[in-house]
C-alpha positions in Angstrom: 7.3 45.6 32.0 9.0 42.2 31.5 9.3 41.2 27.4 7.2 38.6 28.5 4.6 40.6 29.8 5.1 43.1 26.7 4.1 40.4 24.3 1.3 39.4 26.3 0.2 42.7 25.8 0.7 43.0 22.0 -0.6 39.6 21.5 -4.3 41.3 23.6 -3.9 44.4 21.8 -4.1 42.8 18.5 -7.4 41.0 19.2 -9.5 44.6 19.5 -10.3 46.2 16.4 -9.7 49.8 18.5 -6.9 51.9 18.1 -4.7 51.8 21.2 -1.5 53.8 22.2 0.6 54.5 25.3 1.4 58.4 25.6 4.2 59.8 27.6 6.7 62.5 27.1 5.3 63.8 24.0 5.9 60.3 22.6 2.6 58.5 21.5 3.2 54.5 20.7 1.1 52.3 18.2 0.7 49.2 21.3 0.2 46.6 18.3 3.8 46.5 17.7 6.2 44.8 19.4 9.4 46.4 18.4 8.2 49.9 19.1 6.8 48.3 22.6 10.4 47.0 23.9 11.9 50.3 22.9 9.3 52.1 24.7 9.5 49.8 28.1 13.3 50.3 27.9 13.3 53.8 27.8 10.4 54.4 30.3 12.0 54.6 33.9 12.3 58.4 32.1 8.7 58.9 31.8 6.5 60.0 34.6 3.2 58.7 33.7 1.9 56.7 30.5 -1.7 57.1 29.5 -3.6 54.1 27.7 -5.5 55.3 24.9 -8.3 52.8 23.5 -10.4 54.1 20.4 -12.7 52.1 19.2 -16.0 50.0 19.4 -14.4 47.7 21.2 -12.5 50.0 23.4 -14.3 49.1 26.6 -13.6 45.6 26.4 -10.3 46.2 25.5 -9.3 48.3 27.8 -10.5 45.9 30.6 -8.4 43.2 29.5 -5.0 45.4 29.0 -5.7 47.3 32.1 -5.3 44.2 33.7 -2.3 42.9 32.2 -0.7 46.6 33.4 -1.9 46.2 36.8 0.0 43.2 37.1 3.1 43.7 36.0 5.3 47.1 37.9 4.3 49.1 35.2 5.1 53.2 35.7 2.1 55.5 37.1 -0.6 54.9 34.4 -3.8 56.9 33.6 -6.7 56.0 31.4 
């Protein structure tokens, strides 16, 4: 994920009320903060899979929007 594409992300994420974190490698990442979001993109050629994980009343919506942004960008395996 470009830093471009990383603060497109944060900037979505911010708009939804719902809790939502990337999980990989025993690591789980607040996604509304972009410091922890480049270290976590630097360091993720190590990590296998990343889950999304929306929580929220607006997690459906959300998740559609930043599902989206992953698709697009060569983002590792991802499961929601």
């Amino acid at each position: 994920m470009s830093l471009k594409q990383t603060l497109d992300f944060v900037n979505e994420a911010n708009r939804f009320k719902s809790h939502i974190s990337f999980s990989s490698g025993g690591y789980v990442l607040n996604c509304k903060g972009v410091l922890g979001m480049v270290s976590f993109f630097s360091q993720s050629r190590t990590f296998e899979e990343i889950q999304l994980i929306i929580d929220g009343a607006d997690a459906e919506e959300a998740n559609k929007v930043l599902e989206s942004i992953l698709f697009t960008c060569s983002a590792p395996s991802l499961r929601t």
